[in-house]
N, C-alpha and C positions, 0 to 999 in steps of 0.2 A: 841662583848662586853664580856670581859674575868671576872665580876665583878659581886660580889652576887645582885640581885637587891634589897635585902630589905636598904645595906648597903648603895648603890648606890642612891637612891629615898632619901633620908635622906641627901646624899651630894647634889644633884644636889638641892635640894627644898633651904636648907641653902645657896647655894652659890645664887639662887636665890634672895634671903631673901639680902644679902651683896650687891649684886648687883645694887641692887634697883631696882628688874624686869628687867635689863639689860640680863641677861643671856638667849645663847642657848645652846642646848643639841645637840652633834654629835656625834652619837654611827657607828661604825662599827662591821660590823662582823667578819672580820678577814680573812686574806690573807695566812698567815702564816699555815701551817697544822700542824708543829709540833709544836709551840708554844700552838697552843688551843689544841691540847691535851694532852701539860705541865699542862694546866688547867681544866682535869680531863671533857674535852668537845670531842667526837666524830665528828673529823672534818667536817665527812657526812652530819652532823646535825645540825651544826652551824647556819644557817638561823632559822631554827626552835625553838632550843633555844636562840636566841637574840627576836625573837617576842615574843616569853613566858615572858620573864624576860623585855621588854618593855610592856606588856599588863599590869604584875605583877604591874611594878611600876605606871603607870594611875592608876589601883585601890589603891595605896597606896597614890596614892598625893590627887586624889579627892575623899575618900571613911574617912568620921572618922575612921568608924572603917573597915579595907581592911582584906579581902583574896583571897588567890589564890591558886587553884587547876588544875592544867595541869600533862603533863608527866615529862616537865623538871625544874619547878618550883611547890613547894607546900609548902602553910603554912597557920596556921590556924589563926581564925581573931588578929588582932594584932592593936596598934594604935602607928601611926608615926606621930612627931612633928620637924621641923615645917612643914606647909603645902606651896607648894609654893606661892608666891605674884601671879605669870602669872596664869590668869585664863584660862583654867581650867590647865593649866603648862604650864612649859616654851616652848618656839618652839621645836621641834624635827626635827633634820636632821638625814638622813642615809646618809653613804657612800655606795659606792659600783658602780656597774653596771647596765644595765637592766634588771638583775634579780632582783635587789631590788625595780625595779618601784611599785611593787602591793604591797609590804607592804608601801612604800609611801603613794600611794594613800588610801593604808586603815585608815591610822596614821591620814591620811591630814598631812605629815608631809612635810618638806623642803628636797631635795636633795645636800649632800657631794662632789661635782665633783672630780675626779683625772683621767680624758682624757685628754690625753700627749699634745692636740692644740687645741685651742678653734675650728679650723676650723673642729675638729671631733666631735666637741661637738654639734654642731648645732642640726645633725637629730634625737641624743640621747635624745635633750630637745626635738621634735617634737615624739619621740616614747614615751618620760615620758607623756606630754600631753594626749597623746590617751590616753594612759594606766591611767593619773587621773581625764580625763573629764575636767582640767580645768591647770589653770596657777601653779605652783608650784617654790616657792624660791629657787634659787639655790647657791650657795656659790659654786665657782671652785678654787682647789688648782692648784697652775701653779708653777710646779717646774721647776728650771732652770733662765736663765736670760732670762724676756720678751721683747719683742723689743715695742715699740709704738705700730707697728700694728697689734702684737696678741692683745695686750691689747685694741686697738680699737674695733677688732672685740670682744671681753668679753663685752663692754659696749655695741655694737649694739645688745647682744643676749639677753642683759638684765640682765643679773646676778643682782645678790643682793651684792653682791662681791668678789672679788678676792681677795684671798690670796698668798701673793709671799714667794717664800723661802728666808729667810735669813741666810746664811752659819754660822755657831760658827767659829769666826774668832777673832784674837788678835785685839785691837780697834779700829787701824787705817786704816787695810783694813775692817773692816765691816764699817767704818764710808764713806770709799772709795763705797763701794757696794752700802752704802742706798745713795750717792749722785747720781752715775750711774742711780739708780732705779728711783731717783726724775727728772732727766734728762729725762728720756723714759716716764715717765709719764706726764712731762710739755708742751709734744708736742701734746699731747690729748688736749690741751683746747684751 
């Protein structure tokens, strides 16, 4: 998460607010090493500071008045309007891998999937589980074209849902793409 969090906590609360409590929150920490340290971030450290500046922002959605003291975020009490509608805020997903499972479980947050086949995602949900004591949401991005039966198996694993790529394409092959996609997915039912 490449993004100040007091700026951030203000967007996400409002887009909640527009939403109508619709809204979730999907923070990544970032893949890229030379990008986050375009963003004045030590890429060694990035896990570290994405939980500072997600801890930051809970004190700002649910605190009238919030501060926050750590090594990678600090500021003094300050009052942020609006508050979100989701109590106590919106859902929180991480992306990542199993090293992101323990701040999952610490967040109670949802997990971001992006493993390349649902059939390698299985033991990863069963490793997030230990690691959260208990069931946790997961949304899996599935890039590429899915056939019926990766997507059957994503629905036997439970997902909360899948997300499919849709290529930027001129109208008539993306219009071509999402019939393909409604094909592969009509034989699920």
């Amino acid at each position: 998460m490449q993004r100040d969090p007091i700026h951030t906590a203000k967007e996400v609360a409002s887009l909640d607010a527009v939403s109508q409590g619709r809204f979730r929150f999907g923070v990544g920490v970032g893949w890229l090493r030379e990008e986050i340290a375009d963003h004045g971030v030590d890429p060694s450290v990035r896990g570290r500071v994405v939980d500072e500046r997600l801890d930051a922002m809970i004190q700002i959605w649910t605190q009238e008045k919030a501060e926050y003291h750590g090594k990678f975020v600090d500021f003094d009490p300050i009052y942020s309007w609006p508050k979100p509608i989701q109590q106590p805020y919106p859902p929180l997903y991480l992306g990542g891998g199993p090293a992101g499972f323990k701040p999952i479980a610490r967040l109670n947050a949802g997990w971001l999937s992006m493993t390349p086949s649902p059939k390698e995602l299985a033991p990863q949900i069963d490793q997030l589980r230990e690691v959260a004591g208990q069931d946790v949401p997961i949304v899996h991005f599935h890039g590429g074209e899915p056939s019926a039966e990766e997507l059957t198996c994503c629905r036997d694993l439970g997902l909360e849902h899948v997300l499919l790529d849709l290529p930027t394409a001129p109208r008539d092959e993306t219009l071509r793409h999402l019939d393909a996609l409604q094909a592969e997915t009509a034989k699920l039912a």
